[in-house]
C-alpha positions as CSV (number, residue, x, y, z in Angstrom):
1,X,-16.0,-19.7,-47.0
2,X,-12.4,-19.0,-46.6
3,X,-13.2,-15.5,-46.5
4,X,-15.5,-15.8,-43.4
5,X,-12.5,-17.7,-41.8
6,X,-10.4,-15.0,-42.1
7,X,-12.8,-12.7,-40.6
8,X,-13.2,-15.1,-37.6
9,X,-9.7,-15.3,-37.2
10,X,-9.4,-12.0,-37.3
11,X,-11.9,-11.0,-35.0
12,X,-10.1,-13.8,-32.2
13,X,-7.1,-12.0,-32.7
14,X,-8.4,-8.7,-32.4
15,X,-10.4,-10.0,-29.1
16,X,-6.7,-11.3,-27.9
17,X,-4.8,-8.6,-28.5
18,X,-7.2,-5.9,-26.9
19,X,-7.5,-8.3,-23.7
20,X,-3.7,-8.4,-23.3
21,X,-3.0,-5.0,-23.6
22,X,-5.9,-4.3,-21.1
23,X,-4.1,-6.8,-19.0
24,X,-0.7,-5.3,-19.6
25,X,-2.2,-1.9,-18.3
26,X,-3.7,-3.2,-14.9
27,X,-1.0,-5.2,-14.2
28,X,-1.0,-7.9,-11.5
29,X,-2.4,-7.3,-8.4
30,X,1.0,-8.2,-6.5
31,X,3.3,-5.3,-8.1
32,X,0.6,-2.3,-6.7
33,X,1.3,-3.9,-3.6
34,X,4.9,-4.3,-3.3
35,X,5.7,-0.4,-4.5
36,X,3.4,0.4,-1.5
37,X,5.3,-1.7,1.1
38,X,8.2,-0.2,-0.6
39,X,6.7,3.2,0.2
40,X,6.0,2.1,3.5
41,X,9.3,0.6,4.1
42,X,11.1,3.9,3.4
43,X,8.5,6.1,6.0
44,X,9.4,3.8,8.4
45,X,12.5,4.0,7.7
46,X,12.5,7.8,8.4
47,X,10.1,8.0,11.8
48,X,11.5,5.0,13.2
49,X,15.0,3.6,11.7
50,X,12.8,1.3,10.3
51,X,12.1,-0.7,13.6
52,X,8.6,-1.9,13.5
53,X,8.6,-3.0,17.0
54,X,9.7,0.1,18.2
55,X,7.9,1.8,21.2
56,X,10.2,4.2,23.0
57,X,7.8,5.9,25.5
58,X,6.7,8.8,23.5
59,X,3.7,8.4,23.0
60,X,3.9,6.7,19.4
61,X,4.4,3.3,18.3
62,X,5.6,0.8,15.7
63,X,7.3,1.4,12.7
64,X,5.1,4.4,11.4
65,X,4.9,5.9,14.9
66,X,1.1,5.9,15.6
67,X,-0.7,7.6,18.3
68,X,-2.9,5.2,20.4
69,X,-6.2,7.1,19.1
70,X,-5.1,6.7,15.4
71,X,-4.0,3.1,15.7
72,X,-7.6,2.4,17.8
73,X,-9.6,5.0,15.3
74,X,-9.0,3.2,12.2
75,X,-9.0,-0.7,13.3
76,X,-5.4,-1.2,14.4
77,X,-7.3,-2.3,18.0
78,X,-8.5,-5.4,15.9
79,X,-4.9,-6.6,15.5
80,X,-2.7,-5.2,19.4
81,X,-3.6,-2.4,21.4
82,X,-0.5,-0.3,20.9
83,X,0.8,-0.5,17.1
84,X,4.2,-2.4,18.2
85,X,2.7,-5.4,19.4
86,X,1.2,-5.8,15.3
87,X,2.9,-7.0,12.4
88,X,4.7,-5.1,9.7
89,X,1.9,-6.0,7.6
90,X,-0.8,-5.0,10.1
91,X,0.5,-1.8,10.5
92,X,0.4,-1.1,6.7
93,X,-3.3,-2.2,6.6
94,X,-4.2,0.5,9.2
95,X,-1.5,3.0,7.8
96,X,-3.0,2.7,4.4
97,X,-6.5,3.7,5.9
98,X,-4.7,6.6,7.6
99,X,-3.5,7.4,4.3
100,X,-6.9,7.4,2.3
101,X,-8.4,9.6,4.8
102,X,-5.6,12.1,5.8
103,X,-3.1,11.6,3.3
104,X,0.4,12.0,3.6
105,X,0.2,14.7,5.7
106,X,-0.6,11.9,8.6
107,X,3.2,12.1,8.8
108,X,4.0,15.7,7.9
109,X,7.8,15.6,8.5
110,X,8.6,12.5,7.1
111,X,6.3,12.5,3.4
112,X,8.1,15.4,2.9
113,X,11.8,14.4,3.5
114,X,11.5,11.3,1.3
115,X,9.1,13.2,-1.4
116,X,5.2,12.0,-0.8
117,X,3.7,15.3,-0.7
């Protein structure tokens, strides 16, 4: 009987130790997140000094310098019409689907000064 214990116990610690490493590997949620708007933080930086609000007439807006067609073709319209009027957060969202589809390359000058490409 004590034998089967043991074999039980074993098994539940086994079953523990494989969930947390599989845990420790994913990681939370949160810390993917906050590397990005670390990433994010330093593009802006580069196109626009960091402002997020910026919109100096040339064409491009907000902290990662949108065109009007990109910031309307992928859902920035749902949030301001120009970029500038959205949050820091709202730009992400659409500058992360810029980034799926395009890839750094969406800001050619810039991924490459600070090393995304």
């Amino acid at each position: 009987m004590s034998e089967m214990r043991m074999t039980r116990a074993g098994l539940l610690m086994l079953l523990t130790l494989l969930v947390a490493s599989a845990l420790s590997v994913v990681g939370p949620a949160s810390s993917a997140n906050a590397a990005s708007g670390r990433v994010w933080d330093r593009l802006a930086q580069c196109e626009s000094g960091g402002r997020w609000h910026i919109n100096t007439g040339n064409g491009y807006y907000g902290g990662l310098q949108f065109s009007g067609s990109t910031w309307r073709g992928y859902g920035g319209g749902k949030f301001a019409r120009f970029a500038h009027r959205a949050t820091k957060g709202e730009q992400i969202r659409v500058a992360e689907r810029v980034q799926n589809s395009q890839g750094w390359r969406a800001w050619p000058a810039c991924s490459d000064r600070i090393g995304l490409r």
